[in-house]
C-alpha positions in Angstrom: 0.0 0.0 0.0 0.9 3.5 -0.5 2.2 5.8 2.3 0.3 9.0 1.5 -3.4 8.3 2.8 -4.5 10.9 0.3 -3.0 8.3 -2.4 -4.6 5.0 -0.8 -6.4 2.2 -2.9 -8.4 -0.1 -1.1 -6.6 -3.7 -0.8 -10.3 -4.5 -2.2 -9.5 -2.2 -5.4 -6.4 -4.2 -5.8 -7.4 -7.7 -5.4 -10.1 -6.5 -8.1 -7.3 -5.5 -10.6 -4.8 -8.7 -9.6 -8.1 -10.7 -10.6 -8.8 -9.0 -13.9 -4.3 -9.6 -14.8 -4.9 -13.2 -14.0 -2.9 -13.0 -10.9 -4.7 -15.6 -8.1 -1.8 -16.4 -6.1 -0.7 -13.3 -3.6 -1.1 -12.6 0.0 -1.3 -9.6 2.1 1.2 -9.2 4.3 2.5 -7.1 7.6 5.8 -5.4 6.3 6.8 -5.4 10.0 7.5 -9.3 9.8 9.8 -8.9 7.5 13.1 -10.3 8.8 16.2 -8.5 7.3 19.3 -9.9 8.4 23.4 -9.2 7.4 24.0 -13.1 6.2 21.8 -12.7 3.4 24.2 -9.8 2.1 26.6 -11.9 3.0 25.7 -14.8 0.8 25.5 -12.4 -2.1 28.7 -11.2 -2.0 30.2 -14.3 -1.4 28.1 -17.4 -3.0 26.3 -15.9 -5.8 27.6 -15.3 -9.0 25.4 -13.0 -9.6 26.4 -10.1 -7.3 26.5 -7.2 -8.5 24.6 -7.5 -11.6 20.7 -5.8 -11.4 18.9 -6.0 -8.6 21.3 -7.6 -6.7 24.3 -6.4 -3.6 25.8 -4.2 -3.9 23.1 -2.4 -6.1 20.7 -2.4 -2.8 20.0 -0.2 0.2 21.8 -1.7 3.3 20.4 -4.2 6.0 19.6 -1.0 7.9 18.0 1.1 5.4 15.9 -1.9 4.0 14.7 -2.7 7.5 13.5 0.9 8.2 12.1 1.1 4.6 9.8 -2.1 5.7 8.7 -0.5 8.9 7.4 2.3 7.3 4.6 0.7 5.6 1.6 -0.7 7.0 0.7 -3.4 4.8 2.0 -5.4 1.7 1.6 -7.4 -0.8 3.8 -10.6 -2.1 2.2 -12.0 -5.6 3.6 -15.2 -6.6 
């Protein structure tokens, strides 16, 4: 969900349009679950061989950034 209440969608809103993409499989979560933890980094740098290329370390926030960027929100959504 957005941040700015003046910018909210109803989660009903957007199960309507996940429906109408053919996307059945997603869950609403509590971003404040999330765990965020240094080994994953870790594993990154170390046993991927794909650090460092898109989305992956070191092209991230840190463990500490991506921790207080989860905390901010008040719900989410994973679609699978």
């Amino acid at each position: 969900m957005l941040k700015n209440p003046t910018n909210m969608i109803s989660n009903e809103k957007i199960e309507s349009i996940l429906i109408n993409q053919g996307l059945s499989d997603y869950k609403w979560i509590n971003p404040k679950e999330i765990v965020v933890a240094h080994w994953v980094r870790v594993k990154c740098t170390y046993g991927c061989s794909d650090y460092g290329l898109g989305t992956c370390p070191p092209n991230t926030p840190s463990v500490n950034d991506c921790d207080s960027f989860f905390k901010e929100y008040k719900s989410g959504l994973i679609i699978r």
